[in-house]
N, CA, C and O atoms as a GROMACS GRO file, in nm:
protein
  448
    1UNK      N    1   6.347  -5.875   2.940
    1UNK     CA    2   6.304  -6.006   2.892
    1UNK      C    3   6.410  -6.059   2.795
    1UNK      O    4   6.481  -5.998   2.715
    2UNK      N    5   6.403  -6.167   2.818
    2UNK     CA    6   6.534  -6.275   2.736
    2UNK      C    7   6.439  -6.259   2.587
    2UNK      O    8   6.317  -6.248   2.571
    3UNK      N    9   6.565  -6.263   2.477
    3UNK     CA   10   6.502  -6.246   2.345
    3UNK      C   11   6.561  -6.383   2.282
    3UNK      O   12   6.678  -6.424   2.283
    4UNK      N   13   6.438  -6.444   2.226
    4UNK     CA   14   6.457  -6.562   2.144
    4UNK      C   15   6.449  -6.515   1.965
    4UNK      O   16   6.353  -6.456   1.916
    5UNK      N   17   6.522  -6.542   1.920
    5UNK     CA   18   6.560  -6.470   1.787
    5UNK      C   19   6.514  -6.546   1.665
    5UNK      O   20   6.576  -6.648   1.635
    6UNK      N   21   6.418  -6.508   1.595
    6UNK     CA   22   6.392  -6.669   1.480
    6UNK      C   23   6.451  -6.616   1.357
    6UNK      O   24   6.518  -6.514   1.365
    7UNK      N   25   6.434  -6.673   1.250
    7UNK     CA   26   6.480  -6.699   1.140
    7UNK      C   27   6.488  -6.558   1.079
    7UNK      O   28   6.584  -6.506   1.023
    8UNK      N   29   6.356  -6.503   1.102
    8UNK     CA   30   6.361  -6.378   1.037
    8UNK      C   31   6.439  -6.247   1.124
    8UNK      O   32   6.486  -6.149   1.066
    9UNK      N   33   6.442  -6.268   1.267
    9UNK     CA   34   6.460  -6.200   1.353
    9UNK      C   35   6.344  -6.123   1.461
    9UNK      O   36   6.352  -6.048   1.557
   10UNK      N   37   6.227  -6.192   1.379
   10UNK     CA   38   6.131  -6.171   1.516
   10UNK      C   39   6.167  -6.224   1.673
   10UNK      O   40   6.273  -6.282   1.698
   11UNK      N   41   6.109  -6.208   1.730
   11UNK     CA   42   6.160  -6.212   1.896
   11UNK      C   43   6.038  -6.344   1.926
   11UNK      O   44   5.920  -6.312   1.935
   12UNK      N   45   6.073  -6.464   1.939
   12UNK     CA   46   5.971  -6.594   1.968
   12UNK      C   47   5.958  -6.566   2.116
   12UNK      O   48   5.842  -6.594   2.145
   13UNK      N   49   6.006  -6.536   2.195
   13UNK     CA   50   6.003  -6.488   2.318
   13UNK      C   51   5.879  -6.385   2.384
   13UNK      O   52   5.828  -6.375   2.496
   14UNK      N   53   5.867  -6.341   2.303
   14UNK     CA   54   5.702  -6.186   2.308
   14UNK      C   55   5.627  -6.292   2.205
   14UNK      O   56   5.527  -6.230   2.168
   15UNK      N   57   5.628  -6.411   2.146
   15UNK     CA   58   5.510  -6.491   2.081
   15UNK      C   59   5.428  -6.549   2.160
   15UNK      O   60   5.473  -6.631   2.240
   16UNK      N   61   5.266  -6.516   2.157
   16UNK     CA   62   5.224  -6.573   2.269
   16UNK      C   63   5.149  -6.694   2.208
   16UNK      O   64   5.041  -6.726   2.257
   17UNK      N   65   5.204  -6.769   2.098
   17UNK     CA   66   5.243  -6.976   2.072
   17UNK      C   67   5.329  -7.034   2.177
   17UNK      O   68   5.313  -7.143   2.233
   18UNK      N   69   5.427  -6.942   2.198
   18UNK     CA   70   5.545  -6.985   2.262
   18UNK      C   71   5.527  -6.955   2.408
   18UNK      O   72   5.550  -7.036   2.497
   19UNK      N   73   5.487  -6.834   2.425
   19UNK     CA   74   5.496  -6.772   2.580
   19UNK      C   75   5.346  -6.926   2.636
   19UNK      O   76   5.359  -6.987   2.742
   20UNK      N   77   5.244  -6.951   2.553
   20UNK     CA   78   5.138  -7.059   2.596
   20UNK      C   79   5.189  -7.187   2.585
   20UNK      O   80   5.147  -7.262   2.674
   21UNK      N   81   5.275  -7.245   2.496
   21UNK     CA   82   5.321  -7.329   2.478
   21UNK      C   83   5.431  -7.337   2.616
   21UNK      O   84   5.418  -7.439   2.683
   22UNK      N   85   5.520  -7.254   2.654
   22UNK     CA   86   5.573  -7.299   2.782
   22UNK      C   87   5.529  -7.276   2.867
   22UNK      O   88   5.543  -7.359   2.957
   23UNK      N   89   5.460  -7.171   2.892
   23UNK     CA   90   5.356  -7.236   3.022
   23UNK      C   91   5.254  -7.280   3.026
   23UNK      O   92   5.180  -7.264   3.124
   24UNK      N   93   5.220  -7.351   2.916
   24UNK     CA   94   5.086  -7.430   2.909
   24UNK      C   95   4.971  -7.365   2.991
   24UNK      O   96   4.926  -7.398   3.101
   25UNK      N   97   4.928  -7.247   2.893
   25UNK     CA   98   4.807  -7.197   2.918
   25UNK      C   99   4.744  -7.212   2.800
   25UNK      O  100   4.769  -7.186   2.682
   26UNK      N  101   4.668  -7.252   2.851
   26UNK     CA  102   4.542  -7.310   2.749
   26UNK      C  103   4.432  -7.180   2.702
   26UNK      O  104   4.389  -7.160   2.588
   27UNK      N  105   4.404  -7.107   2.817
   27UNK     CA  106   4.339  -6.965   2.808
   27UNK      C  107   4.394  -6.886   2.708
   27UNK      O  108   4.329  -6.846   2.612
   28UNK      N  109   4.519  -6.862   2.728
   28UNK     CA  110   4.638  -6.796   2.623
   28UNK      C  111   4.616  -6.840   2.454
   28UNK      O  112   4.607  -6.762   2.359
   29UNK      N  113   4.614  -6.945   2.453
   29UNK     CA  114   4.601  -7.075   2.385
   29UNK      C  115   4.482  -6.993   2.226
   29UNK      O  116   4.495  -6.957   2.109
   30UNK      N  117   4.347  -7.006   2.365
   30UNK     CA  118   4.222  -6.971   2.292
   30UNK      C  119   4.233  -6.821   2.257
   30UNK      O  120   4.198  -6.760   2.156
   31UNK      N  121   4.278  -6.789   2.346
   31UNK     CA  122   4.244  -6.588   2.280
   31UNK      C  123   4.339  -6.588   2.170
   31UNK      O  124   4.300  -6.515   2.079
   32UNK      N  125   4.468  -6.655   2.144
   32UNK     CA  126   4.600  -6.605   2.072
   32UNK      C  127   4.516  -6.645   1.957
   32UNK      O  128   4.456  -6.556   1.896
   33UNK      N  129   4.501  -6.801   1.914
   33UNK     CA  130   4.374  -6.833   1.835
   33UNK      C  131   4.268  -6.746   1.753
   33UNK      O  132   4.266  -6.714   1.634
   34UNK      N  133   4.179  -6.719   1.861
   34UNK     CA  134   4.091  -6.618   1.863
   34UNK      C  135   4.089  -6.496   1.757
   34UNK      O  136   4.019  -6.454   1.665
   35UNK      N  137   4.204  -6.465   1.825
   35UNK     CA  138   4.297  -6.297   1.772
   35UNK      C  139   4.347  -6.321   1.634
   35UNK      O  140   4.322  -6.249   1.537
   36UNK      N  141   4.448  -6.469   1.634
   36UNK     CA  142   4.510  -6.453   1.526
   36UNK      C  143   4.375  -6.515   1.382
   36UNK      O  144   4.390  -6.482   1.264
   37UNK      N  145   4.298  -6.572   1.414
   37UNK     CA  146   4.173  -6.616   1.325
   37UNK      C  147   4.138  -6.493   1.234
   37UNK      O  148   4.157  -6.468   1.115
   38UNK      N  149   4.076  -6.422   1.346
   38UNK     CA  150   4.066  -6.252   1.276
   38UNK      C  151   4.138  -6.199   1.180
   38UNK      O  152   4.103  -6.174   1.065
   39UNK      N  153   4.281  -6.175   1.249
   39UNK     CA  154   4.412  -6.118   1.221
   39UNK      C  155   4.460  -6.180   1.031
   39UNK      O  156   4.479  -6.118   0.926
   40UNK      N  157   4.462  -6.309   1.060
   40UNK     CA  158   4.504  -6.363   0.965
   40UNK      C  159   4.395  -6.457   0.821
   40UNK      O  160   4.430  -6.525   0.724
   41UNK      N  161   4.283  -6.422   0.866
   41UNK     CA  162   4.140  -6.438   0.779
   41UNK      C  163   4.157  -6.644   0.813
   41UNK      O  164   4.113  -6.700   0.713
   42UNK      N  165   4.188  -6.709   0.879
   42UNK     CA  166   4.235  -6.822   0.934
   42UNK      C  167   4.094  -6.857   1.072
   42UNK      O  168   4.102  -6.838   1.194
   43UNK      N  169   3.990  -6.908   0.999
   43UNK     CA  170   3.850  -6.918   1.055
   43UNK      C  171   3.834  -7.102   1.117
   43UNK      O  172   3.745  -7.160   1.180
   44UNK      N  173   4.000  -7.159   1.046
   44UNK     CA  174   3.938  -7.260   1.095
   44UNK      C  175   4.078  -7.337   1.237
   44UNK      O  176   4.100  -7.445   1.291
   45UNK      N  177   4.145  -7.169   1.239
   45UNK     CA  178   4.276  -7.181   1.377
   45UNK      C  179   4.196  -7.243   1.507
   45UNK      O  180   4.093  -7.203   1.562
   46UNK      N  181   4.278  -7.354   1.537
   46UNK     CA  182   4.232  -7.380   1.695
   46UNK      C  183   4.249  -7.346   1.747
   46UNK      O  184   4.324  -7.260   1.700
   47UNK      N  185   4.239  -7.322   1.922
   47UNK     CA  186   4.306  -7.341   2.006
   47UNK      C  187   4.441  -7.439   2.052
   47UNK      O  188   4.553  -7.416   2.097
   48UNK      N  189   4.348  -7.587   2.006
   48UNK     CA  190   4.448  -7.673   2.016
   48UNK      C  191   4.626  -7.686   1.911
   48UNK      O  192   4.717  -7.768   1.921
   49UNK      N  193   4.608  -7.557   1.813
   49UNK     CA  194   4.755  -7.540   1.717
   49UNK      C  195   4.817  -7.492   1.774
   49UNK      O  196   4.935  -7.528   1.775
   50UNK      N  197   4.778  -7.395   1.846
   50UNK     CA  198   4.868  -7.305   1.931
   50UNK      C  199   4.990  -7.336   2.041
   50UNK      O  200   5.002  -7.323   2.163
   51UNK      N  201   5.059  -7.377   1.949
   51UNK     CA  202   5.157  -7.470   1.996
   51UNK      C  203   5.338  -7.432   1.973
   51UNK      O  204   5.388  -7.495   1.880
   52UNK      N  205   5.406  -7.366   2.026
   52UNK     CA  206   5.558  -7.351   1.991
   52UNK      C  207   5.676  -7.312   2.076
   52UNK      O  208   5.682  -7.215   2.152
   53UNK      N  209   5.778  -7.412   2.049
   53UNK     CA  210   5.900  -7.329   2.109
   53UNK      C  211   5.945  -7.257   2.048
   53UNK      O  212   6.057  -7.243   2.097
   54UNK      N  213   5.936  -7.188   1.960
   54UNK     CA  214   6.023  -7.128   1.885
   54UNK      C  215   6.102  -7.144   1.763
   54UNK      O  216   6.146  -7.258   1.778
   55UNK      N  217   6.156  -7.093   1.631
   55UNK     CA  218   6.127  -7.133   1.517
   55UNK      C  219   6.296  -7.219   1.514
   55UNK      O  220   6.310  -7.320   1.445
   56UNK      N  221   6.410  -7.162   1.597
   56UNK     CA  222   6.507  -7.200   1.615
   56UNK      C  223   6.548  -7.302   1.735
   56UNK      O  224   6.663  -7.342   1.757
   57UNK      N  225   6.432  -7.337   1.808
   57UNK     CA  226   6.457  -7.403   1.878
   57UNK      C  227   6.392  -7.582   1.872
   57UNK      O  228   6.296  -7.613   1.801
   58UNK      N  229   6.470  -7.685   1.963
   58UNK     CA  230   6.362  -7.776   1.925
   58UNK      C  231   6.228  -7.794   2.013
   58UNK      O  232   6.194  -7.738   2.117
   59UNK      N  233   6.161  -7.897   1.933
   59UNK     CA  234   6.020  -7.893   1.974
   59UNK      C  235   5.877  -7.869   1.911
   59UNK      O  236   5.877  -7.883   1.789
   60UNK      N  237   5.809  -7.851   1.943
   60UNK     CA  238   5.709  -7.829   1.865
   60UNK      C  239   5.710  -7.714   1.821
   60UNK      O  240   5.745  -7.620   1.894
   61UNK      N  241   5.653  -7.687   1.629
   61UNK     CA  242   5.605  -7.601   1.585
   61UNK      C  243   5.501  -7.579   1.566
   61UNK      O  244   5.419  -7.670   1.556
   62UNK      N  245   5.454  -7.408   1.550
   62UNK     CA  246   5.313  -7.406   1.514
   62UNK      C  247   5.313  -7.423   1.335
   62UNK      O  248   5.408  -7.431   1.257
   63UNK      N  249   5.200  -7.423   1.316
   63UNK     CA  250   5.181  -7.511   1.174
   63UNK      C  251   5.269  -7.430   1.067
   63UNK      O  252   5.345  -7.476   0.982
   64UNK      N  253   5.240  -7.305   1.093
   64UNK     CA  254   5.304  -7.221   0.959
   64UNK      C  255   5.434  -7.219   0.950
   64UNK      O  256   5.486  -7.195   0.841
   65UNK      N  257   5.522  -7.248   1.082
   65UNK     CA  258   5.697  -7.264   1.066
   65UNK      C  259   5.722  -7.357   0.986
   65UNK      O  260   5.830  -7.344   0.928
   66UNK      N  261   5.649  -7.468   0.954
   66UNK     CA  262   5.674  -7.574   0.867
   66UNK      C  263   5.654  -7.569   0.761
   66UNK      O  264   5.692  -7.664   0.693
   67UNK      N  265   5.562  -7.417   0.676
   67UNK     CA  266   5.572  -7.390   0.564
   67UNK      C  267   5.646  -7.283   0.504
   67UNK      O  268   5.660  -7.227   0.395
   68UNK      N  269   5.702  -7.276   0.670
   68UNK     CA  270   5.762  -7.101   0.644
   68UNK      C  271   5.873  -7.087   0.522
   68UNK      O  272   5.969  -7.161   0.540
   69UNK      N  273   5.878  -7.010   0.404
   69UNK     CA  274   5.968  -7.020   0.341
   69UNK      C  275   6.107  -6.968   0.409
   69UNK      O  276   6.207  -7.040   0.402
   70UNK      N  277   6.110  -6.851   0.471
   70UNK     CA  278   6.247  -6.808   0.579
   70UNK      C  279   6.323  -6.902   0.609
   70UNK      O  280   6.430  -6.941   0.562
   71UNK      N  281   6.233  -6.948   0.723
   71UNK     CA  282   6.226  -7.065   0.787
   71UNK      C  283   6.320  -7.159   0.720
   71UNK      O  284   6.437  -7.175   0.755
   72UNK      N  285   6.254  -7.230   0.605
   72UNK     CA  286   6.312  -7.335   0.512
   72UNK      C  287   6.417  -7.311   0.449
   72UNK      O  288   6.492  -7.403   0.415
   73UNK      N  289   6.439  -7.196   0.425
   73UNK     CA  290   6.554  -7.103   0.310
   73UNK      C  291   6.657  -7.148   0.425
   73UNK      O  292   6.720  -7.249   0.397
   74UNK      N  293   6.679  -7.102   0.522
   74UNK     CA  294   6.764  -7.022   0.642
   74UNK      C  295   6.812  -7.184   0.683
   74UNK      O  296   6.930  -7.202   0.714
   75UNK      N  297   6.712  -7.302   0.682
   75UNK     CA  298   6.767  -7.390   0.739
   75UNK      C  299   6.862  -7.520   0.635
   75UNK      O  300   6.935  -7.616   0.658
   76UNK      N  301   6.795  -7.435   0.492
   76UNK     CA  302   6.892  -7.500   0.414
   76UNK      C  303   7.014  -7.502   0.349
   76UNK      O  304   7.088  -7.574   0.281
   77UNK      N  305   6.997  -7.331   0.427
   77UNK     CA  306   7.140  -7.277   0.411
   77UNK      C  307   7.244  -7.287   0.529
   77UNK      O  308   7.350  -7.227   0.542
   78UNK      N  309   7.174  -7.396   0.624
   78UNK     CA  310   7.222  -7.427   0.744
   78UNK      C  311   7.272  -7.308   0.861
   78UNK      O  312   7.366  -7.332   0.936
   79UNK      N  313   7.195  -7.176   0.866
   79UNK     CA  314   7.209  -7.051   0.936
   79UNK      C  315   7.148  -7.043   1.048
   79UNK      O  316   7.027  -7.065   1.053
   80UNK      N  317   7.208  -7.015   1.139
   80UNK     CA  318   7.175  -6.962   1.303
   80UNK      C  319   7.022  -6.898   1.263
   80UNK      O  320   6.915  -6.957   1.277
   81UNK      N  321   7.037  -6.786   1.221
   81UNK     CA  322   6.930  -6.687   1.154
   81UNK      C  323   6.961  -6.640   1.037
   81UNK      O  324   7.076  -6.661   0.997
   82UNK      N  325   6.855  -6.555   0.941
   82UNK     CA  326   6.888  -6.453   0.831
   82UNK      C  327   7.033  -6.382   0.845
   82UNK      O  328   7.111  -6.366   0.752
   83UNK      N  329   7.053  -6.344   0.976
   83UNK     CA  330   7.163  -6.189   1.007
   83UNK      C  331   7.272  -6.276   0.973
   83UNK      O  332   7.368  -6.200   0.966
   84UNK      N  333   7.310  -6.386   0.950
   84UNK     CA  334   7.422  -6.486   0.863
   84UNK      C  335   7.440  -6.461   0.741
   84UNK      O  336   7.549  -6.455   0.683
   85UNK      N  337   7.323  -6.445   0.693
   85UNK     CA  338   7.334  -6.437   0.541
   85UNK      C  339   7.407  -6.346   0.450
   85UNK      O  340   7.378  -6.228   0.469
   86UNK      N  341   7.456  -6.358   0.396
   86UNK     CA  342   7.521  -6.230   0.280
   86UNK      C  343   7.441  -6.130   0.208
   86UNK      O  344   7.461  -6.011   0.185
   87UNK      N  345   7.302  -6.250   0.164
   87UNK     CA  346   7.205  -6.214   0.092
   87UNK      C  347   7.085  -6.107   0.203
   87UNK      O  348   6.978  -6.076   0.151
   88UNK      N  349   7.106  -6.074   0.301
   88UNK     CA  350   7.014  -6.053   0.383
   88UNK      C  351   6.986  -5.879   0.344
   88UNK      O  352   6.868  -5.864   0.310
   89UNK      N  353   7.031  -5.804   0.342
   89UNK     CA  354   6.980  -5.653   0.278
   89UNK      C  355   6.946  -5.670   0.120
   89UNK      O  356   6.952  -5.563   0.060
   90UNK      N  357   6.909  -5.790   0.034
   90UNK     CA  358   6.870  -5.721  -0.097
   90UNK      C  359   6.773  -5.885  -0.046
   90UNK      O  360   6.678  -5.895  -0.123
   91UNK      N  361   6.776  -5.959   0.019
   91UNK     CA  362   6.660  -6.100   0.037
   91UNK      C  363   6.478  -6.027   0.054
   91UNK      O  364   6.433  -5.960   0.148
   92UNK      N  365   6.414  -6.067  -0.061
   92UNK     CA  366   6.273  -6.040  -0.090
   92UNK      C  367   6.184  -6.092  -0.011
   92UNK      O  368   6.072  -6.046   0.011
   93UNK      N  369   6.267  -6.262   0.066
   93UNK     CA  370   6.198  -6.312   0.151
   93UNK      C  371   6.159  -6.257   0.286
   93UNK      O  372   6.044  -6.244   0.327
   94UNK      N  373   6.275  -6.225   0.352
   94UNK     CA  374   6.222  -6.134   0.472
   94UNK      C  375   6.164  -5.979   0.442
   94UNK      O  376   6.070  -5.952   0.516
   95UNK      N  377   6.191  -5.902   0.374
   95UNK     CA  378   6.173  -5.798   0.345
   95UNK      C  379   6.074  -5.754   0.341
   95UNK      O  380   6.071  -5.642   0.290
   96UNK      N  381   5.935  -5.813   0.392
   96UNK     CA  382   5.827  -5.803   0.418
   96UNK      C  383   5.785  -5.801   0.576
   96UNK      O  384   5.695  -5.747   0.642
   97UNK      N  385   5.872  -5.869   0.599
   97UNK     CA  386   5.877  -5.888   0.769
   97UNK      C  387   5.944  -5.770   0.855
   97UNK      O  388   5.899  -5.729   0.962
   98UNK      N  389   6.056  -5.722   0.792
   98UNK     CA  390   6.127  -5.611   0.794
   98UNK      C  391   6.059  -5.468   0.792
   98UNK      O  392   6.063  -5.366   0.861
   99UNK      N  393   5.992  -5.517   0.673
   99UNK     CA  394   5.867  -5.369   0.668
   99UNK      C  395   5.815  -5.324   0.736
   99UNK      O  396   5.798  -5.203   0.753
  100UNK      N  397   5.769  -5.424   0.801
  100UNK     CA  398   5.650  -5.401   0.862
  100UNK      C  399   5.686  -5.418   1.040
  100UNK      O  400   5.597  -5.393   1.121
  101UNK      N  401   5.816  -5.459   1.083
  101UNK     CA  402   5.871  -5.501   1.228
  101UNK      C  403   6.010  -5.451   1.196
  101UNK      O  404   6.085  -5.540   1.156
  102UNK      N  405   6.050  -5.352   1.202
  102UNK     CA  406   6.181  -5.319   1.131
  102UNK      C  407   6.299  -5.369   1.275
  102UNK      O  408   6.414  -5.397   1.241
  103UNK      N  409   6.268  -5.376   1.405
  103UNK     CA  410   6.338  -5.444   1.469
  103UNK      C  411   6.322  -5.586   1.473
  103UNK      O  412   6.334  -5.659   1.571
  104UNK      N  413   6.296  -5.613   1.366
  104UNK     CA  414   6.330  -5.783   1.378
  104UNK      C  415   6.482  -5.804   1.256
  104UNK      O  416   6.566  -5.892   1.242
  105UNK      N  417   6.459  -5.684   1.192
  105UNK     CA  418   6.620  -5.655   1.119
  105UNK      C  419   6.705  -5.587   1.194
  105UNK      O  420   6.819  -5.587   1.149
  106UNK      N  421   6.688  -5.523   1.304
  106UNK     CA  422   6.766  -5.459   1.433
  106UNK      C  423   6.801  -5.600   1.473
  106UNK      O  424   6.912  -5.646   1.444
  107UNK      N  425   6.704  -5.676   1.543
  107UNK     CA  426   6.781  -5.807   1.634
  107UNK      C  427   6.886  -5.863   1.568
  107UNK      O  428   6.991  -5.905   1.619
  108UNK      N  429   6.835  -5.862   1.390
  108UNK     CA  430   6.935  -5.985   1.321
  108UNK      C  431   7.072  -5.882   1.340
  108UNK      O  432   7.170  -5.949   1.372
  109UNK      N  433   7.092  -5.770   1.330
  109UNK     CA  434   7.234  -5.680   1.260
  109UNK      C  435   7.280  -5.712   1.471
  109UNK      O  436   7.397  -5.735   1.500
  110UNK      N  437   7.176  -5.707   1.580
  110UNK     CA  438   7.284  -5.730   1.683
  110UNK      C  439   7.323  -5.879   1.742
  110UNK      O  440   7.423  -5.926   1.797
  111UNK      N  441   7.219  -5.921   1.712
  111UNK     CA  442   7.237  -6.088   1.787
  111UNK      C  443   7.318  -6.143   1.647
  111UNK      O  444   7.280  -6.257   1.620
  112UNK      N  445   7.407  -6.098   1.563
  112UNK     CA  446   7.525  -6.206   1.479
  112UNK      C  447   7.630  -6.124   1.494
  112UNK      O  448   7.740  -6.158   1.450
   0.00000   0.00000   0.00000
């Protein structure tokens, strides 16, 4: 599978916002919803948010890329991704993301 690389170095490609968002499954849509409601204590997620290309790509985002601090950091530092950064092994911002998905700091050290 083709890997879409976001800000932090998660893989938008295995996101199923994105995997529903391009093939417009609506089913996908409701369970991802569903799941992430639970997941994320987020009781009032639609179906209808579930919406994304990807955090580096254009198009629609889902709601939280637009508050994402990464996200915002990364694009104001005008960076492909984090794995640009200088700051990226001592950055507090991803380092949570890292923790817990430690190949999404694998993608960033191979995809730059």
């Amino acid at each position: 599978m083709e890997k879409l690389i976001a800000f932090c170095g998660l893989n938008c490609a295995t996101c199923d916002a994105q995997i529903a968002t391009i093939k417009n499954d609506d089913e996908l849509r409701k369970s991802t919803a569903e799941k992430w409601s639970r997941q994320f204590n987020a009781p009032n997620l639609l179906s209808s948010m579930i919406n994304c290309t990807g955090c580096t790509e254009p198009g629609v985002k889902f709601s939280h890329c637009n508050e994402c601090e990464i996200r915002n950091c990364a694009l104001k530092k005008g960076l492909k991704n984090c794995g640009e950064c200088k700051d990226l092994d001592t950055c507090s911002l991803v380092a949570g993301i890292h923790k817990y998905v430690p190949e999404a700091l694998a993608n960033l050290r191979i995809h730059n």
